[in-house]
C-alpha positions in Angstrom: -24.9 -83.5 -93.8 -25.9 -80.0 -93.0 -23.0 -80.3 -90.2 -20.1 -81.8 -92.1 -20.0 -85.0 -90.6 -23.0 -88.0 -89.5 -22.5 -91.5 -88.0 -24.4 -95.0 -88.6 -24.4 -98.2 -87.8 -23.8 -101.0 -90.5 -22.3 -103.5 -90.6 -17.8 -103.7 -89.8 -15.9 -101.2 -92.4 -12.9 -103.2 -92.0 -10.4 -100.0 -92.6 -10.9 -96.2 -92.6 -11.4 -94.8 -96.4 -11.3 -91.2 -97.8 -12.8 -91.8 -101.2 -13.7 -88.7 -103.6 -15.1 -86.5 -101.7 -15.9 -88.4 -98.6 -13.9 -89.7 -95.5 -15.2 -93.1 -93.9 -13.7 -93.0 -90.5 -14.6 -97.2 -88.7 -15.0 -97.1 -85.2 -16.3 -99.8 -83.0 -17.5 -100.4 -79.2 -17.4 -103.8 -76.9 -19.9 -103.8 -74.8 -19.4 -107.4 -72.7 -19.9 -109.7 -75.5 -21.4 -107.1 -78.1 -18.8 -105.4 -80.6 -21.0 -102.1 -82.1 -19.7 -101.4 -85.4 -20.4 -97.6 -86.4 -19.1 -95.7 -89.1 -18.0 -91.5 -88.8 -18.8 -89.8 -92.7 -17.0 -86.7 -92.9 -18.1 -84.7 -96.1 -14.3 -83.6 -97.2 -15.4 -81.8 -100.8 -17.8 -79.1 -98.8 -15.4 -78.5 -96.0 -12.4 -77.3 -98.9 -10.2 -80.0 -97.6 -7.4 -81.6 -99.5 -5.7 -85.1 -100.1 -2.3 -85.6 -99.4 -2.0 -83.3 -96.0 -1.8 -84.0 -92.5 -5.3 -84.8 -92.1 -4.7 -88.0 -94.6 -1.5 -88.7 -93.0 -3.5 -88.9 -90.1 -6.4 -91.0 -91.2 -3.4 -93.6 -92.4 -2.3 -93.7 -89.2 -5.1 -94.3 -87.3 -5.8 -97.6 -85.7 -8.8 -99.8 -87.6 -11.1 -99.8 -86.1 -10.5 -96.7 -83.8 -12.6 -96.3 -80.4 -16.4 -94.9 -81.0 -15.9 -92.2 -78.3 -12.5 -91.1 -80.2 -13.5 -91.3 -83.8 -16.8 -89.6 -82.8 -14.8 -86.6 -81.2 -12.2 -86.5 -84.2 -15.4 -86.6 -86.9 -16.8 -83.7 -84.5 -14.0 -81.3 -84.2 -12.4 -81.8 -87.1 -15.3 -80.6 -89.1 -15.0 -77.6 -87.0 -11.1 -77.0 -87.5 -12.1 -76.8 -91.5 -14.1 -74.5 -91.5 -11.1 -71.9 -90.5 -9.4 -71.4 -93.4 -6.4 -70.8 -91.2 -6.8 -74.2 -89.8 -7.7 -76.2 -92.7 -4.4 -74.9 -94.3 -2.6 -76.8 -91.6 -4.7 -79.9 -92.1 -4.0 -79.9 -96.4 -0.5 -78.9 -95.5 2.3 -82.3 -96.2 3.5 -83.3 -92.9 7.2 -82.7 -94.5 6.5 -79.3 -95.1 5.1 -78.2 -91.2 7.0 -76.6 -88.9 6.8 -77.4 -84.8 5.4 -73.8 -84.6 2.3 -75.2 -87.0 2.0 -78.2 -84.8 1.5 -76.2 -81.9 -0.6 -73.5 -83.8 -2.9 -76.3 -84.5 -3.1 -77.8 -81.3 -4.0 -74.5 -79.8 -6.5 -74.5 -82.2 -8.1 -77.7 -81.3 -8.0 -76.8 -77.4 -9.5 -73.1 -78.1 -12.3 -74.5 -80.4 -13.4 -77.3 -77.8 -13.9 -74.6 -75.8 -15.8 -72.6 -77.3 -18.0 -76.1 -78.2 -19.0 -75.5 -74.7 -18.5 -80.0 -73.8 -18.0 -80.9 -70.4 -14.6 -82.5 -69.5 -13.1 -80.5 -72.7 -9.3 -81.6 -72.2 -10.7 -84.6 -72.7 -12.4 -84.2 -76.3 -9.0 -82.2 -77.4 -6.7 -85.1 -76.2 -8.5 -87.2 -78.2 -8.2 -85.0 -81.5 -4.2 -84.2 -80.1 -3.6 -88.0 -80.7 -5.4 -88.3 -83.6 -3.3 -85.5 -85.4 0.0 -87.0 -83.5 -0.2 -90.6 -84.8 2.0 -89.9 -88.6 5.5 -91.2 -88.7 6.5 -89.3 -91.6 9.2 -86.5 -90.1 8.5 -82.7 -90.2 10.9 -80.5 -91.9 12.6 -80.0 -89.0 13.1 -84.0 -88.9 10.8 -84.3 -85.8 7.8 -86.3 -85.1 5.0 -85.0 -84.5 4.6 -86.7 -81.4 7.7 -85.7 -80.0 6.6 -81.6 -80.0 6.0 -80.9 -76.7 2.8 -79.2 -76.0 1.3 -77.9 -72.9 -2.9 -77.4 -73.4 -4.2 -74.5 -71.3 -7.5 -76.7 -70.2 -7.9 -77.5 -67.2 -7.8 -80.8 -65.9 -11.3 -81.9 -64.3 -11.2 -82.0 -60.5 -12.5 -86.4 -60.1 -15.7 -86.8 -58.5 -15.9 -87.7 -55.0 -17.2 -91.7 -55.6 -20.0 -92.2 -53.2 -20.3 -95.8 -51.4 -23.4 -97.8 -50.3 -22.6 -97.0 -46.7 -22.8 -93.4 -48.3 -26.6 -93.4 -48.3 -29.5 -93.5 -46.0 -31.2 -97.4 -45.9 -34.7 -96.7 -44.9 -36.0 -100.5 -44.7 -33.1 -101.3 -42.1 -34.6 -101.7 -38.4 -31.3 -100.6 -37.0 -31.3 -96.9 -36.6 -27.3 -96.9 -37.0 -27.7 -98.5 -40.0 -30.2 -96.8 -41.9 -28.4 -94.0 -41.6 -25.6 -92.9 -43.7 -22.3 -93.2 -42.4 -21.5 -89.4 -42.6 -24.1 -89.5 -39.9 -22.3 -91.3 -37.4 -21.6 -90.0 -34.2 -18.4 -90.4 -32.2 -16.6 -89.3 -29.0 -13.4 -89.1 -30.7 -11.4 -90.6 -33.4 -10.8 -94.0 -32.6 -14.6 -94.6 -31.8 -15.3 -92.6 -35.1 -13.1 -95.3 -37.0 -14.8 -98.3 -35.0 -17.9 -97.3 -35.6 -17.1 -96.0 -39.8 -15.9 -99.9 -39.8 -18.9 -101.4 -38.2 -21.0 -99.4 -40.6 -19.6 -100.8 -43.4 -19.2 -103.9 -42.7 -22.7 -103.8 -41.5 -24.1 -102.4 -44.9 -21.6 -105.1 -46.5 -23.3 -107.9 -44.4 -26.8 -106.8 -45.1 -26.6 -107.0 -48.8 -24.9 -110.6 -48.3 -27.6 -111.8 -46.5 -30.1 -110.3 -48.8 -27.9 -112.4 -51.5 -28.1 -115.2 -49.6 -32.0 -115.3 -49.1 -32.2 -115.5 -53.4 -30.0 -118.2 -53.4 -31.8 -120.5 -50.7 -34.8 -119.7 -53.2 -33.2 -121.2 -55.9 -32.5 -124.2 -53.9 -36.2 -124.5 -53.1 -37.5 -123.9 -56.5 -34.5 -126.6 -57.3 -35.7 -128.5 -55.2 -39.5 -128.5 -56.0 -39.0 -129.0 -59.5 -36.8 -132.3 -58.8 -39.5 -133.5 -56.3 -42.4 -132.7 -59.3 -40.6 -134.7 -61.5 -40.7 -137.6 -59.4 -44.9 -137.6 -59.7 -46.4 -139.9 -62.5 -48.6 -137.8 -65.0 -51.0 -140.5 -64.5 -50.9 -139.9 -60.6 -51.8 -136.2 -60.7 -55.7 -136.7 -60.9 -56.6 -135.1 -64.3 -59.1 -136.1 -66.9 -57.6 -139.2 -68.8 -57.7 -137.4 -72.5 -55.8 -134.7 -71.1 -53.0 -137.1 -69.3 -53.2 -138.9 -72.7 -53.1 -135.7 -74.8 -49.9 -134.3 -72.7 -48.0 -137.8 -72.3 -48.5 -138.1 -76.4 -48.5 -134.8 -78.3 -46.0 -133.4 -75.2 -48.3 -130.2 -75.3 -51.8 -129.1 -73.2 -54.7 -128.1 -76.0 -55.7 -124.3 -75.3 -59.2 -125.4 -73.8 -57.6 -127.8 -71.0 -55.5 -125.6 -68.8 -58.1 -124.4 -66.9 -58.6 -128.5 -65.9 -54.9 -128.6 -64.5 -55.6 -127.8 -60.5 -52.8 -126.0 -58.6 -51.2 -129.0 -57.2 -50.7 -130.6 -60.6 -49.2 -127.3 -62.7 -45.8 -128.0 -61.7 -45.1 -131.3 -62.6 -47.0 -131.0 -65.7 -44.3 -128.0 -66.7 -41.8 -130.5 -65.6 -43.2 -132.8 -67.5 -43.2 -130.9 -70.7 -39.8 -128.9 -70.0 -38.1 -132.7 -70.2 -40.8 -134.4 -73.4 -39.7 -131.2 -75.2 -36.0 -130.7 -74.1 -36.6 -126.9 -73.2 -33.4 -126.2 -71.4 -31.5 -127.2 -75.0 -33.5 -124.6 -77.1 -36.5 -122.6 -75.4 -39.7 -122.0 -78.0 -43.1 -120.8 -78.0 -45.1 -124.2 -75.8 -48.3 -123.0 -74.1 -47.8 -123.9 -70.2 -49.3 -123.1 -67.4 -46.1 -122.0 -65.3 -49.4 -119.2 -63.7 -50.0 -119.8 -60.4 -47.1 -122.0 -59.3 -46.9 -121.7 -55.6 -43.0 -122.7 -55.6 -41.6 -119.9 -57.5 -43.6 -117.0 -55.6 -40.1 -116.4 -53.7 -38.4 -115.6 -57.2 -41.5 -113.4 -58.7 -41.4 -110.0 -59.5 -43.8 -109.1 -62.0 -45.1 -112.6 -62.9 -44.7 -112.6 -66.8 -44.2 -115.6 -68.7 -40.7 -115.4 -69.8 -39.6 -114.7 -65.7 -41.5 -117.8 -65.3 -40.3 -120.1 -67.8 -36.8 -118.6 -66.6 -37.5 -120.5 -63.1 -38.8 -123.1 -64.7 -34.9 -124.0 -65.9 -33.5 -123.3 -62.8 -32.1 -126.5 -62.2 -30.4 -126.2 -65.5 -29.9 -122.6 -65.2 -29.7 -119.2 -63.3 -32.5 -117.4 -63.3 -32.0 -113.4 -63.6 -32.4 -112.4 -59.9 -30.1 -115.5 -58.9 -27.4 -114.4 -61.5 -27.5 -110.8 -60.1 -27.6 -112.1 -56.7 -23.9 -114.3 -57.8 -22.8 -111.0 -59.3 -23.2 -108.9 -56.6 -21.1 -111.6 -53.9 -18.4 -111.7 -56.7 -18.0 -107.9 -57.1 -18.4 -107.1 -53.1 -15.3 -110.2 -52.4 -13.0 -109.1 -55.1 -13.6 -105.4 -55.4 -13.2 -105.6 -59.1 -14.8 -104.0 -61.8 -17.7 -105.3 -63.4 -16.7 -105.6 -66.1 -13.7 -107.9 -64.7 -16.4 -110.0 -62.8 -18.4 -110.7 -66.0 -16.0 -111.3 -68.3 -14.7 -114.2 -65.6 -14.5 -117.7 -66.8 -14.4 -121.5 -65.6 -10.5 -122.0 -66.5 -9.9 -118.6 -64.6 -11.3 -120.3 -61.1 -9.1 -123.0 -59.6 -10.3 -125.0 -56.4 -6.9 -126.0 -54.7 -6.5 -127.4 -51.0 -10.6 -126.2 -50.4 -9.8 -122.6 -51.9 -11.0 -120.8 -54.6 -8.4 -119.0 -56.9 -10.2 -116.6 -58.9 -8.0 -114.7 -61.9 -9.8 -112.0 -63.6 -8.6 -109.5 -66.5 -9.3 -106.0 -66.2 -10.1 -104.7 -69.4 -9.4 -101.3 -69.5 -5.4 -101.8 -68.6 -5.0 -105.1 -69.2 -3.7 -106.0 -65.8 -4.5 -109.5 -64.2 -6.7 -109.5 -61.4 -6.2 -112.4 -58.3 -8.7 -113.0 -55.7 -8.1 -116.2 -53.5 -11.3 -117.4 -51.1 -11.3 -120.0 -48.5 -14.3 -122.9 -48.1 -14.7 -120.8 -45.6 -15.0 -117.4 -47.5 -11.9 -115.8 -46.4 -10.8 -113.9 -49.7 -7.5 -111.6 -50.7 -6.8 -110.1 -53.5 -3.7 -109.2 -55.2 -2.9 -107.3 -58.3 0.7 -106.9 -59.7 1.5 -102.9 -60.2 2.8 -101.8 -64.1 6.2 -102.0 -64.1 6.1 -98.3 -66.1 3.4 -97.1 -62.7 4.4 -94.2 -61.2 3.4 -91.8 -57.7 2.4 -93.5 -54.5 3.8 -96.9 -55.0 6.4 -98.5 -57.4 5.5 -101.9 -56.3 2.8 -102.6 -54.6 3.0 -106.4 -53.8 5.9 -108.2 -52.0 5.6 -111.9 -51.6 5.3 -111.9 -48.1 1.6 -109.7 -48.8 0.1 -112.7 -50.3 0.5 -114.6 -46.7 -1.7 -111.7 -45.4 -5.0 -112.4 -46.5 -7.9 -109.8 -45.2 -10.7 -111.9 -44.2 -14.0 -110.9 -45.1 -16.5 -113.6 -43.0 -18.7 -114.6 -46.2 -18.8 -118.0 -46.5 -21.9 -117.5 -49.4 -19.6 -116.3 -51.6 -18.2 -120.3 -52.3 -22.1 -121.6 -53.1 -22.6 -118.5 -55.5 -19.1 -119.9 -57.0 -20.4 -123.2 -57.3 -23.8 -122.2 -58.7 -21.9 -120.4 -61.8 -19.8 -123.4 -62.4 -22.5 -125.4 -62.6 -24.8 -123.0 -65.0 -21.8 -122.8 -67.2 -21.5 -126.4 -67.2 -25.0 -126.7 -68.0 -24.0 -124.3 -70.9 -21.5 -126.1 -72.4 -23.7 -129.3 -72.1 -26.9 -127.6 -73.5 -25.7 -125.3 -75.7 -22.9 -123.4 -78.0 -21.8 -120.4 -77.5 -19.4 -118.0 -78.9 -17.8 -116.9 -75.1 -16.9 -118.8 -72.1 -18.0 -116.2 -69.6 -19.9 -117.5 -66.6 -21.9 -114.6 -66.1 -24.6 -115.2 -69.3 -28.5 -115.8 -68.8 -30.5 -117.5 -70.8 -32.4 -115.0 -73.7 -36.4 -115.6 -73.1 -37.1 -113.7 -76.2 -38.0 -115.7 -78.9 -36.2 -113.8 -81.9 -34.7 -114.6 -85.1 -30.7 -113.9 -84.8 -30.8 -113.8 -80.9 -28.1 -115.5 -79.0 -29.5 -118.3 -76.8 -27.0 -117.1 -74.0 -26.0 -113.1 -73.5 -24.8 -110.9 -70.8 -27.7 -109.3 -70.1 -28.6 -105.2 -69.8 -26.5 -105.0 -66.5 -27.9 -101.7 -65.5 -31.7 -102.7 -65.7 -31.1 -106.3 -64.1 -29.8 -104.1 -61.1 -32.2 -101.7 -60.7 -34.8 -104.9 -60.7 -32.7 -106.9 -58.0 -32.8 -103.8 -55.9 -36.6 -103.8 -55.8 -36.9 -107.5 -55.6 -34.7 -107.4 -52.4 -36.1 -104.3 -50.7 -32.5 -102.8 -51.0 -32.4 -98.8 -52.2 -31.1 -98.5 -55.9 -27.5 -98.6 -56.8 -25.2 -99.0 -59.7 -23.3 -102.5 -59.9 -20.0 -100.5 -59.9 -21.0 -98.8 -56.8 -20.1 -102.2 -55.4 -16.8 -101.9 -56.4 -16.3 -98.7 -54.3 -18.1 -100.0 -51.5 -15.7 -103.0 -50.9 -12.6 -100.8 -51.2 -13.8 -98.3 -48.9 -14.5 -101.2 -46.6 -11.4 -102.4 -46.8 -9.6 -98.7 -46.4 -11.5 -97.9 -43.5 -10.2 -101.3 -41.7 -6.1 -100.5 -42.5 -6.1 -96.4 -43.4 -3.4 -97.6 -45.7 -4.1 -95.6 -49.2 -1.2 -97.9 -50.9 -3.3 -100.9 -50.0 -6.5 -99.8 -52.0 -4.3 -98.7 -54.7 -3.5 -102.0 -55.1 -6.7 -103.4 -54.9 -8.0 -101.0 -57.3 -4.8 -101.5 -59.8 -4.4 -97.9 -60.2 -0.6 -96.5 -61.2 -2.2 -93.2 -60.1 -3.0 -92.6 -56.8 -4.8 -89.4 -57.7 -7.4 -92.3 -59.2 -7.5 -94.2 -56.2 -8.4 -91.1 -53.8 -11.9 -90.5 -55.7 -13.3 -93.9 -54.8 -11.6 -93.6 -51.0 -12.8 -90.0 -50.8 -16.6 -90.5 -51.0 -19.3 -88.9 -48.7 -19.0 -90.6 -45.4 -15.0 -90.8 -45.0 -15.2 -86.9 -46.1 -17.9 -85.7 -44.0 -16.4 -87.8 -41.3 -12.8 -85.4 -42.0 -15.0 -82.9 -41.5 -16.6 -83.5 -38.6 -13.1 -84.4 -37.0 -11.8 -80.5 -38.2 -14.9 -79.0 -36.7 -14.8 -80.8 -33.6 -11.7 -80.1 -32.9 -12.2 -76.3 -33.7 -15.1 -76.2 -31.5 -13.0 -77.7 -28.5 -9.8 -75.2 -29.5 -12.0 -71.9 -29.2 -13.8 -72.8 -26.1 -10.6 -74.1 -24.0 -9.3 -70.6 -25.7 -12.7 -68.8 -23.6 -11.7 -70.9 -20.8 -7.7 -70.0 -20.6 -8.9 -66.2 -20.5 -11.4 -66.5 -17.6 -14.5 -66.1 -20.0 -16.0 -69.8 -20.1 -17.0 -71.9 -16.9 -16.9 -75.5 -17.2 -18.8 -77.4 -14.6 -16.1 -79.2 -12.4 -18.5 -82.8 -12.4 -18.9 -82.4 -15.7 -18.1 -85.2 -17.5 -18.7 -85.3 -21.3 -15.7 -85.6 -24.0 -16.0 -81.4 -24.2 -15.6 -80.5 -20.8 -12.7 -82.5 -19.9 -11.0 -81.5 -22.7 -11.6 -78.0 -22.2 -10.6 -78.2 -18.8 -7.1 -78.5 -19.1 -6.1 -77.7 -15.4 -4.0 -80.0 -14.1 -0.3 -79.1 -12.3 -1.0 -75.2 -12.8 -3.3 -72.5 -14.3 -3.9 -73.3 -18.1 -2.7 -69.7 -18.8 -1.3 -66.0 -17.2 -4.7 -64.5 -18.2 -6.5 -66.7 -16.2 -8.4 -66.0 -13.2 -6.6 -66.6 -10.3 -9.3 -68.7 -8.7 -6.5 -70.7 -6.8 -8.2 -73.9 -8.1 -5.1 -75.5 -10.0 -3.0 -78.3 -8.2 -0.3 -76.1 -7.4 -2.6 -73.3 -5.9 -4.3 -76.0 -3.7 -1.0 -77.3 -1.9 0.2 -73.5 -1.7 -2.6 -72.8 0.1 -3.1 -76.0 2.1 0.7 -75.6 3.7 1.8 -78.7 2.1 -1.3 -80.6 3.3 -3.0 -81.0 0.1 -2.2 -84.5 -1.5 -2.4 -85.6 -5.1 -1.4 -88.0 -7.5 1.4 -87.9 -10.3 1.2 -89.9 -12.9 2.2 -89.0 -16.8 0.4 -86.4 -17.3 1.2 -84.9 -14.4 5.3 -85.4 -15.5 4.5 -83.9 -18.9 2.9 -81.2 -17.4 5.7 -80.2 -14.7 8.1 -80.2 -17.5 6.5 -78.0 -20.2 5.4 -75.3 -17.0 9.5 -76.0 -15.8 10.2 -74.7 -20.0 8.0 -72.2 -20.1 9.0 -70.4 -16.7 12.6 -70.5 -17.7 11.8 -68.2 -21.2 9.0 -66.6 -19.8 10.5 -65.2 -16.2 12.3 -62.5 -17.0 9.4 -61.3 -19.3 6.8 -62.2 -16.2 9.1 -59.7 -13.8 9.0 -56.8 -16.2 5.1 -57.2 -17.3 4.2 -56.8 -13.5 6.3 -57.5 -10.5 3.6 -57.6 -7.6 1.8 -60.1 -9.7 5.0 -62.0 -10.0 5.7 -62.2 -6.5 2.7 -62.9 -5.4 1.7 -65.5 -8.1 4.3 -66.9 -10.3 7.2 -67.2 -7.5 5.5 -69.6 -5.6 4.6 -71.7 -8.5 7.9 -71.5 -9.5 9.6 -73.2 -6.7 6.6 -75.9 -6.3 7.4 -76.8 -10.2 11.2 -77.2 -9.2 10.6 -79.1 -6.0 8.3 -80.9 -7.7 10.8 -81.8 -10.5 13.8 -82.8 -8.1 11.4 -85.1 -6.6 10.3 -86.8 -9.9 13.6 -86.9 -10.8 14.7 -88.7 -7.6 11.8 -91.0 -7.3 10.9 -94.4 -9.2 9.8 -92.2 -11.8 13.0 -90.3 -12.7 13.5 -92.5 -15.8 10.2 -91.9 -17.4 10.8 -88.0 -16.4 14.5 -88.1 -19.2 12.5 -89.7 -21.5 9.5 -87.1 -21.8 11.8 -83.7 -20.9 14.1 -85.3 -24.3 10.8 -85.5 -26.2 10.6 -81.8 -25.2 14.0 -80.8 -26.1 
């Protein structure tokens, strides 16, 4: 152990141990339904340290097993704390003898050598040491805790990544041009057809996957249903050389030198055959068939192999791996959840009442219950019930009245993936034993001594293989998760509500999964946009930008802002505003008013009153000859709003103004 410390699997330690010279630190990691038991060896008797100190009170204290990711950083840095003398006094040092000057000495000594370590996200390696070291009971001399020293680390806290969405990325197989591109590329008039169109793209994106979903599962049915339909033919009825029909119906296997005497037409019943003689769905083992070549499960092949064969082979006992990811995928874009909380769900979680679907999942890494109700139909809504100790943006997130609010997502396929799972499991629990009751396990094709019939299977490579199976560019099955929230946020604009979907008690969490590419870019956009608009009707109010009169894009009317009187004093005087006109028309020049027109009157009615005195003084000729007769058009043209039909709407805009 050239560097202090090393780590290896075996099997559990049961307890941490510092024995001798040596400190056994357990540590363990849940991966699904896999616990990885690994054990931290800290070589105490070369590092100097002593028994009896802090670091043993600490090791006591420790929860058994402790977290992998924690016991590795503690085994890490603490080997690095030793080796300062300084330090590793603190460490052999009786926790009734420190000071809260040495706990703080110490804990500036874990932040500054994390540091230097040179790790990413360093505040959190030293939090994880911090707790380690805060975890004793026993009192310091001064009678405190040792978590009860306040502390303030001088790392800084990691600024979240932005959490991209599907609808984030460019879909080059899509025929639809608005589509395939990513949503930061929309283009928009102005904000409410920028939010139409955000939620058309997502939903769009949403629906795409869905249907790609949906296309797996009608080819399970028809593999379903060809295997029930082979079943139904007669060995004897499949035109093959009598020894072989004898050989199959009596030793329930093909001899090596006959498959080649099995036509097409006859190679799936004869696997039927065999799969039922031999009771393959209740414990899979090495049996030559000739599952090449089967015509009905083409629309489920990827590579070919055996073992993705003889996984179609089962499917009417079973899902096969691109049908289970296809179930997956529906279940995480409904419910939003984590994946985690979608593959850990389980048949007494899912309750069928008045033609819905009640789904409860548990989300692992706070413990809070998840709820996600969906209609025959496939109406779904979600609720989950905030942490009474959750803080920021919400207190409570859920009144009663929200759960008669449901957010309907038109996805009907959702029910049939449902029903699919329900019946694998039930399959499962005929078939088989197993040591969970998750739904979401597929059947292990490797023939290996120890393996478990039924797993959770390496999530990350069964998603990169659906993607290519469906034509559908790469993503991560969490990905998913962000994807329906954003979907959902881009409907309501209500941060609070995908808080609560999410189950975050900290809203600072929930903005890094709303604030991905497209709704950022899209902000963006919207700021530039506007700036372009604001400096050219700035050129226009000073005389230096024409605008074509007929012009009739989104720029040009908003840039020309003439309406009741010049836009400002710099302006040309042009004599094209409304006023000018029916100055110089003698009263003949008619136009409309309307609400605009009142707004206008009565901000030009404001501004005369502060500016006149300042208009007289700047230049009197120009006053007289401009401004005067404006002003008196603005005042006969506010006594006759006033008196008109109009006169109410005139008080309610002029106390807007006030």
């Amino acid at each position: 152990m050239a560097k202090g410390w090393r780590s290896y699997t075996i099997k559990e330690l049961g307890k941490h141990i510092w024995t001798g010279d040596q400190i056994f630190l357990a540590a363990s990691a849940k991966a699904h339904t896999k616990t990885r038991h690994t054990t931290y060896e800290i070589n105490a008797g070369a590092l100097g340290l002593q028994r009896g100190g802090w670091l043993e009170a600490a090791v006591d204290s420790a929860p058994n097993p402790m977290a992998t990711p924690e016991a590795g950083a503690v085994a890490r840095f603490i080997v690095q704390l030793a080796s300062n003398p300084s330090y590793r006094s603190y460490l052999d040092r009786p926790v009734t003898l420190l000071q809260r000057e040495d706990v703080i000495a110490l804990f500036e000594a874990v932040d500054a050598t994390v540091e230097r370590s040179g790790v990413g996200t360093a505040i959190q390696y030293s939090q994880k040491v911090r707790q380690f070291l805060s975890r004793p009971t026993v009192p310091l001399a001064t009678g405190d805790l040792i978590r009860d020293v306040r502390y303030y680390t001088s790392l800084k806290t990691p600024v979240p990544r932005a959490r991209d969405t599907l609808s984030d990325r460019p879909h080059p197989n899509l025929e639809d041009s608005r589509l395939a591109r990513p949503a930061s590329a929309i283009e928009f008039t102005d904000l409410e057809d920028l939010r139409t169109k955000q939620v058309a793209h997502f939903e769009g994106r949403n629906r795409v996957l869905v249907e790609l979903c949906a296309t797996v599962l009608d080819a399970h049915d028809f593999v379903v249903e060809s295997i029930r339909a082979a079943r139904r033919i007669a060995i004897d009825d499949l035109n093959l050389p009598p020894f072989l029909c004898d050989h199959i119906v009596d030793k329930k296997k093909i001899p090596h030198y006959a498959i080649r005497m099995i036509h097409s037409e006859a190679l799936l019943p004869v696997c039927v055959y065999l799969m039922d003689a031999n009771e393959l769905y209740k414990k899979p083992y090495c049996i030559r068939l000739p599952t090449q070549k089967i015509e009905a499960f083409s629309p489920l092949l990827t590579h070919g192999g055996f073992q993705e064969q003889f996984g179609i082979l089962l499917s009417e006992n079973y899902l096969s791996v691109h049908v289970y990811m296809a179930c997956l995928v529906l279940l995480m874009l409904e419910t939003g959840w984590n994946s985690s909380t979608v593959l850990t769900l389980t048949s007494d979680r899912i309750e069928e009442i008045d033609g819905k679907y009640y789904l409860h999942g548990y989300k692992s890494k706070s413990g809070q219950n998840q709820r996600s109700e969906t209609n025959a139909s496939g109406s779904a809504v979600q609720s989950t019930p905030q942490r009474s100790e959750s803080n920021g943006l919400v207190s409570k997130i859920y009144e009663e009245d929200d759960l008669a609010k449901p957010v309907k997502m038109e996805n009907p396929i959702v029910v049939r993936a449902i029903n699919l799972l329900l019946s694998h499991r039930a399959n499962i629990d005929k078939n088989s034993k197993t040591d969970t009751r998750q739904l979401f396990l597929l059947m292990s094709l490797k023939i290996k001594q120890g393996n478990q019939m039924f797993r959770v299977p390496d999530i990350g490579q069964a998603t990169r293989q659906f993607c290519d199976f469906i034509g559908h560019p790469p993503f991560l099955i969490d990905d998913l998760r962000k994807q329906a929230v954003n979907t959902k946020y881009v409907r309501t604009r209500d941060l609070r509500l995908a808080q609560a979907d999410l189950g975050h008690a900290n809203p600072g969490s929930t903005l890094t999964y709303v604030n991905g590419a497209a709704l950022r870019q899209s902000k963006e956009s919207i700021i530039k946009d506007f700036g372009s608009i604001l400096s050219d009707s700035y050129l226009f109010a000073a005389g230096k930008l024409f605008v074509n009169p007929d012009a009739k894009d989104r720029k040009s009317r908003l840039t020309r802002t003439l309406l009741l009187f010049p836009p400002s004093s710099l302006h040309a005087e042009d004599g094209d505003s409304i006023a000018d006109r029916w100055l110089n028309s003698d009263g003949t020049f008619s136009f409309q008013i309307g609400e605009e027109e009142i707004a206008y009157c009565v901000y030009q009615k404001n501004y005369y009153r502060k500016s006149c005195a300042k208009l007289v003084s700047e230049n009197p000729r120009r006053f007289a000859k401009y401004h005067l007769p404006r002003i008196l058009f603005c005042e006969a043209l506010h006594r006759f709003i006033a008196q008109s039909p109009l006169g109410s709407k005139l008080k309610d805009i002029e106390g807007e103004h006030k």
